[in-house]
N, C-alpha and C positions, 0 to 999 in steps of 0.2 A: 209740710207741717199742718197738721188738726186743729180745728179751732180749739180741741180741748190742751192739746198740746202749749197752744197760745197762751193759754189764760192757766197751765199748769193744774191743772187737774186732770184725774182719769174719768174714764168714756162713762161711768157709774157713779158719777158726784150728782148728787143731788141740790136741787135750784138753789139752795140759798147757799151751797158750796160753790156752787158756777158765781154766784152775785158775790159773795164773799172776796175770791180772786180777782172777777173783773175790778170790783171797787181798790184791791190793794196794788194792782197792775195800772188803771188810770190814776190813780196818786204817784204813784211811780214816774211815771208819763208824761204826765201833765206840763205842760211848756211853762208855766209859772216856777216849774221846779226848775228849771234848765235856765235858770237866768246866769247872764255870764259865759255860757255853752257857745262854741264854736259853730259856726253854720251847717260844719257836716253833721257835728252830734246833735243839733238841732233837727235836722233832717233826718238821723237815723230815728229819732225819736218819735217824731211826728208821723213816719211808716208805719213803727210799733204801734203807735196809739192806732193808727187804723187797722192794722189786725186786730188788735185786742177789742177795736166797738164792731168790728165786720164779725169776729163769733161771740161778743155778748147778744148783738142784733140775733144770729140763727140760734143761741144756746139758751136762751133765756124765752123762746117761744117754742111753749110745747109741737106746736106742727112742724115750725121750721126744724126743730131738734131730732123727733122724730123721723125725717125727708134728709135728714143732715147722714143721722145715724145710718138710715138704710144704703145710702150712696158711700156709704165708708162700708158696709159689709159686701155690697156689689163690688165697691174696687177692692178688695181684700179678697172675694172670692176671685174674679178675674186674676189677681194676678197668680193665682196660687196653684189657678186651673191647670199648669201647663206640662206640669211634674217633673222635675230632676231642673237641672241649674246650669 
């Protein structure tokens, strides 16, 4: 899964649509919501939330996003290189 995937936008969302999601994904998330939650949805949640600040962290900086995006078209060319299935 993509960090853009993560936070539910496409590869072409611009910063304040990346910030947008991230903020309604950690509302989402956020362990103050899960009161009462069982320890594993606790725990699934707590994963989520660290995907979701692991690609706000690379989507929300232009360099990292940039370095992000080239290594998604390196792995898209590789795997596409090989022709037939």
């Amino acid at each position: 899964m993509t960090h853009y995937e993560v936070l539910g936008v496409e590869r072409h969302a611009t910063t304040a649509q990346i910030r947008a999601a991230y903020l309604a994904r950690a509302r989402q998330l956020h362990p103050d919501r899960h009161v009462g939650a069982t320890p594993a949805e606790l725990a699934r949640a707590q994963r989520a939330m660290q995907e979701v600040n692991a690609a706000w962290s690379v989507l929300s900086d232009p360099r990292a996003r940039r370095d992000y995006d080239a290594s998604l078209r390196a792995r898209v060319a590789g795997a596409g290189g090989g022709g037939g299935g």
